[in-house]
N, C-alpha and C positions, 0 to 999 in steps of 0.2 A: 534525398530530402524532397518534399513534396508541399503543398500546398491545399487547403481546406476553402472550396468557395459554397459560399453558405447565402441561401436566398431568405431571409427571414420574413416575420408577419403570418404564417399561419398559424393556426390553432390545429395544437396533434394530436393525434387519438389511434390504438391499440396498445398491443404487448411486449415487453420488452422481457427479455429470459434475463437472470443476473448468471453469471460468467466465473468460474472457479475464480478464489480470492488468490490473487497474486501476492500477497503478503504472509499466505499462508501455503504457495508453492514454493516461494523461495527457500527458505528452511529446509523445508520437506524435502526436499532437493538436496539439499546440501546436505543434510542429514542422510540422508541415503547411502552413500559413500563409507557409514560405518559399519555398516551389515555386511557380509560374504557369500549373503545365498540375492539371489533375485527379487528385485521390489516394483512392484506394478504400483503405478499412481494413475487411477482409473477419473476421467473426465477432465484430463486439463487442456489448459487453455493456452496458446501459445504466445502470451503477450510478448514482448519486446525482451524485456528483461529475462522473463523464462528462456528465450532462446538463448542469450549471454548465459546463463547460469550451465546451459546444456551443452553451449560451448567449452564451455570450464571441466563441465564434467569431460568430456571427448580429452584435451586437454590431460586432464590427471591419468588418463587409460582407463578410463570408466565406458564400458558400453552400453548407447543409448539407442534402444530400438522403439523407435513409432511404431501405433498398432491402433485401429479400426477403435478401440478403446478407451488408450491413453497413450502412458511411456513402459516398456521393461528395463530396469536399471540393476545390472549388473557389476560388481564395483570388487569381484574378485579377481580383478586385472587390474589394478589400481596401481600404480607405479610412482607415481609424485607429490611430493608434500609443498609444491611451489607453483603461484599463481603469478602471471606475471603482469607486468604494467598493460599489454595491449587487450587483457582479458580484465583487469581489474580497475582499470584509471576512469572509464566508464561507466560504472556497475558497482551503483551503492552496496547491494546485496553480497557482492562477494565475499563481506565482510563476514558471512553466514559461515563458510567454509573453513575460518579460523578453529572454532572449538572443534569438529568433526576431525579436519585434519589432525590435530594435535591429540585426539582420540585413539586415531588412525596409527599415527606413526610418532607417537609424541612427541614431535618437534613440524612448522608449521611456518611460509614463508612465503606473505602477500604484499603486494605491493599497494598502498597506501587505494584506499577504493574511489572511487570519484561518480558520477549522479547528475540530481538537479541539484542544481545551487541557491540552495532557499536560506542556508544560512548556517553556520557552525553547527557541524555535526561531527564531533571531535569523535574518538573510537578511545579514549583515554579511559571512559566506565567500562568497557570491553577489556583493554588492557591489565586497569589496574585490579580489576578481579579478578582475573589468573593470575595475578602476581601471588595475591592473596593466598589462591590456593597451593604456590610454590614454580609457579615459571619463571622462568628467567627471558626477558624479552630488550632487544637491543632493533634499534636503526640503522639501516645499510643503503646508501643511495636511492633513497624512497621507498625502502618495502621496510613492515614488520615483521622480524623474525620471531622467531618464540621457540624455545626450548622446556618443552615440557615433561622429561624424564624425570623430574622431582617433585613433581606436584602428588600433592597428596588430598583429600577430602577434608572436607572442613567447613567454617562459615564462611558469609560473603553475604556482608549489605550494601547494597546499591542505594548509591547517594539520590539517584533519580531513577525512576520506573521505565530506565531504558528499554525497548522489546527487544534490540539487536543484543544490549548488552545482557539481557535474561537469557533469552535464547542459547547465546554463546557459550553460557556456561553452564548452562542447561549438556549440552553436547559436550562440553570439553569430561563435564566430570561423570559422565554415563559411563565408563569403565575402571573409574576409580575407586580403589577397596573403601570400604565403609559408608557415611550417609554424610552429604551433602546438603548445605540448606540456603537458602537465597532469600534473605530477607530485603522489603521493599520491591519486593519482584513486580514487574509491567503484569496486566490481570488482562491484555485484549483478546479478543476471542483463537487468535491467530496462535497465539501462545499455545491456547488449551487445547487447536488443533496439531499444534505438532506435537505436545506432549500424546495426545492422543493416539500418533502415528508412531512415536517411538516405544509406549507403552503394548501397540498390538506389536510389535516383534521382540518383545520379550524387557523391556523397562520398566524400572518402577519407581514413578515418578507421581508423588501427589500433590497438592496441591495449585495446582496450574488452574488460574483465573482469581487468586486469590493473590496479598501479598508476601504471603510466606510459600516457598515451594521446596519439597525434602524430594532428593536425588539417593538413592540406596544403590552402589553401586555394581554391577553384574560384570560377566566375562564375557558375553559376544551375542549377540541380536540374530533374530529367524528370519526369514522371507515373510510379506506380506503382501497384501492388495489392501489400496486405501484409496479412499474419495474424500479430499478435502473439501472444507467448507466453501460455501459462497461469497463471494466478494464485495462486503457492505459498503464498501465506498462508491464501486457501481453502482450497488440500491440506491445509496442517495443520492448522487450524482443524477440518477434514472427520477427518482422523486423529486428533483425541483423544477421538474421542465415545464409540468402543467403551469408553477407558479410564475416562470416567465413566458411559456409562448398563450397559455389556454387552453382548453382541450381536456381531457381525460388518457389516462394511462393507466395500466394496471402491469405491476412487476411482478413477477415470477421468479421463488428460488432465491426468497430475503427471510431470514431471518429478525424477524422485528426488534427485538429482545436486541439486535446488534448496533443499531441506531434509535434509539428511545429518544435521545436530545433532541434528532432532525425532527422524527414524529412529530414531539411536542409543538415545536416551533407551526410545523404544517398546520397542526392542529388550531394554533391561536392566530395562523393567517389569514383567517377568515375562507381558507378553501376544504374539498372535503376529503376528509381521507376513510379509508374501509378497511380494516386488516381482518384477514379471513387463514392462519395458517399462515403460508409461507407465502402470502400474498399480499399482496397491498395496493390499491385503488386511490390515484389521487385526480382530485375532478375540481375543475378552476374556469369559470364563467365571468368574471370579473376583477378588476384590479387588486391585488391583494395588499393585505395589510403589512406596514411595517413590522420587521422582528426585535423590536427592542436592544436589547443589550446580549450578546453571543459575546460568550468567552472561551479559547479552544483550550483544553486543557486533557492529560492522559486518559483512559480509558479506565470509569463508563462515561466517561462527559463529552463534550462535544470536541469530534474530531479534526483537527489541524486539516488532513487531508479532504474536508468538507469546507472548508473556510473558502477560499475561495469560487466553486460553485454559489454556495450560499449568496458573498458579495453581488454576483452576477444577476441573483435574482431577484438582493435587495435595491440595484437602482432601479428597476423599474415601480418599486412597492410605495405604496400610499402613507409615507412616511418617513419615521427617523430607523437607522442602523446602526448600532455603534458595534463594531468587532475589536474587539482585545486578544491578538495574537499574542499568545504567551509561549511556546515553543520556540518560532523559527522567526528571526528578525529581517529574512528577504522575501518574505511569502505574502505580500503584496506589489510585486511587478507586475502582475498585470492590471494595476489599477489605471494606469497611464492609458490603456489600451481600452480601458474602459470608457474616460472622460475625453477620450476622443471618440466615440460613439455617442458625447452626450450626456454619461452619469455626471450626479455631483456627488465627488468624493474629497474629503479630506482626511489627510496623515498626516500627525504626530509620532514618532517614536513605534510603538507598535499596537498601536487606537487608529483605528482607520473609522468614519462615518461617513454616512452615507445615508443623505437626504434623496426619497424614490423623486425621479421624474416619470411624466407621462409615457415617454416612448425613448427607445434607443435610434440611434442611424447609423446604417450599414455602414465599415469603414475598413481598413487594410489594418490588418492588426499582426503582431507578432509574438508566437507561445515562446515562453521564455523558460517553462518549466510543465511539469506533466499535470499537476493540474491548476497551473491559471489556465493551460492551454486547453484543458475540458471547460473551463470557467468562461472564457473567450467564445468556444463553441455553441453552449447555452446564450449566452447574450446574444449571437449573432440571429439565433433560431428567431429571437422574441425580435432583434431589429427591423425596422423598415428596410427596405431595398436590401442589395447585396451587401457580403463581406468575404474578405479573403486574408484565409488565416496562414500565415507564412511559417517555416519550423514544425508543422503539423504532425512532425511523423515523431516528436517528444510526446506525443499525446498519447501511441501505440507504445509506450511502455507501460501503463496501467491500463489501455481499453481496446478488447479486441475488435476491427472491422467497426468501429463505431459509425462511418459514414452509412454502412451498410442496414445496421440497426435503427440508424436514426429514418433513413429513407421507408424503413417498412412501417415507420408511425408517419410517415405524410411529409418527411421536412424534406427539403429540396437542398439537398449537400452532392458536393461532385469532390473528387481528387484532380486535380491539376497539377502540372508538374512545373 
């Protein structure tokens, strides 16, 4: 565990690269494990989580070789269909591995996944989908097992536009005879990247990014080389900085099209923004304006995993905030952390507002989750004097070397231990 000591009050300025989406390696990853020949995943990024997921693979008898590149993953040494508490109690993601494994070796055996704890993220839409399609799944001193020798191909509506739960069964039913359909399916970009990567080794999987997706099911996948997409939570995360420290930025390696909501907002903050391609320029000389009313809601609208950055930027803003977290009912803990730096924030239920003040003040703060603890990091850039962010190394589950990054735009961040 380490510590983030952040000297704030400058105004930043250059380029920041966005970073393979870790939302869209997880899967990828895990999905790999179904193919028998060799899979390159060219350009990733070793965030926190990726290295647990690479653990898991090592783990099953999967061989994981770094290269100048990426990864080579080879998974025709595959030996285990069981993930255990000290690889999975950690590691939201490993929930990924459910349908692959059960793919794999039709039967599948994780022990319950654990993460941040932002708030009920039950795996029950995960579950009760494969039931659907004919699994048989029981409880055994904290893991779920799953028996999937009788599943057969079929429908399946999802009561909510889970991505874990789309995903999963996206994977579980990729070798099952006939065609599969997933009605209410999650449409975020991450989706239609992995359908992407199962489709070039031989899948035929359509409609991914919509809410209907049809699975035709095949008998066994080729080798490939893939580059997943870009990591839009970084993009935006990277885009609110100008609105709390000042300064100009320009990102590198964002798809626009993947954050429209953040855009907008930038756009009616009174600062400026330039999108040129897969670039984006945001440039802030003045105190910015309130964001009005932000509601997070599934994907294309505005994302959960943005809400808190956001919050950070609206107490310094020249007005009113109101966010309406509709997802996750613990994903304002770092509000605490905030209005002891200063903001005025008030909570309700899951309406947090947020009146901007002048200025923030440096102060000892503690990441409680991966991103209030990015959300804490911005604040502190825009604060006066110091801060020191305790837990800092939850943060390196979704951002790679961030202190590193953030130093070549001007901010004065250190690691202490």
């Amino acid at each position: 565990m380490f510590k983030y000591k952040v000297y704030g009050g400058n105004k930043l300025y250059g380029k920041l690269e966005v970073d393979t989406a870790k939302n869209a390696l997880l899967p990828i990853l895990a999905g790999s494990i179904m193919c028998d020949q060799k899979v390159i995943i060219k350009k990733i990024t070793y965030y926190e989580d990726v290295n647990k997921m690479i653990d898991i693979l090592n783990h099953l008898g999967v061989t994981v070789k770094k290269t100048e590149y990426g990864i080579e993953i080879d998974s025709s040494s595959i030996c285990k269909n069981e993930i255990p508490s000290m690889l999975s109690s950690t590691l939201r993601a490993s929930i990924f591995f459910l349908g692959p494994l059960i793919s794999k070796f039709k039967k599948a055996t994780i022990y319950y996944p654990g993460g941040c704890n932002i708030g009920c993220r039950p795996i029950n839409i995960h579950l009760d989908s494969l039931k659907t399609l004919g699994a048989t799944i029981y409880d055994k001193h904290g893991y779920v097992c799953v028996d999937g020798t009788k599943m057969k191909s079929g429908f399946v509506h999802l009561p909510f536009p889970s991505v874990g739960a789309t995903e999963n069964v996206i994977m579980a039913s990729l070798f099952l005879k006939g065609k599969t359909t997933i009605s209410g399916a999650a449409k975020e970009p991450e989706i239609i990247d992995l359908c992407n990567f199962l489709n070039a080794m031989g899948a035929k999987i359509v409609g991914a990014g919509t809410d209907m997706i049809e699975i035709d099911g095949i008998t066994n996948l080729k080798s490939v080389t893939f580059t997943p997409i870009n990591d839009r939570i970084i993009a935006g995360t990277y885009a609110l900085i100008p609105l709390i420290t000042g300064g100009e930025i320009e990102i590198d390696g964002v798809n626009p099209n993947h954050i429209l909501p953040l855009i907008n907002i930038i756009k009616n903050s009174s600062c400026k923004i330039h999108i040129l391609n897969d670039k984006i320029v945001v440039q802030s000389d003045k105190r910015v304006n309130g964001f009005g009313m932000v509601e997070t809601l599934p994907y294309p609208h505005f994302p959960t995993d943005l809400q808190q950055p956001l919050c950070s930027a609206a107490t310094t803003a020249n007005g009113t905030t109101v966010i309406v977290e509709n997802l996750f009912e613990n994903r304002f803990k770092h509000v605490p952390n905030l209005v002891k730096m200063g903001a005025n924030i008030r909570i309700k239920d899951r309406v947090c507002v947020v009146e901007g003040v002048k200025k923030l003040l440096g102060a000892d703060l503690q990441a409680e989750d991966l991103r209030g603890g990015a959300s804490l990091l911005l604040a502190s850039l825009g604060a006066e004097g110091y801060s020191i962010i305790s837990n800092a190394d939850i943060i390196c589950r979704g951002y790679f070397d961030l202190d590193k990054k953030l130093k070549s735009i001007g901010a004065n961040v250190e690691i202490i231990e």
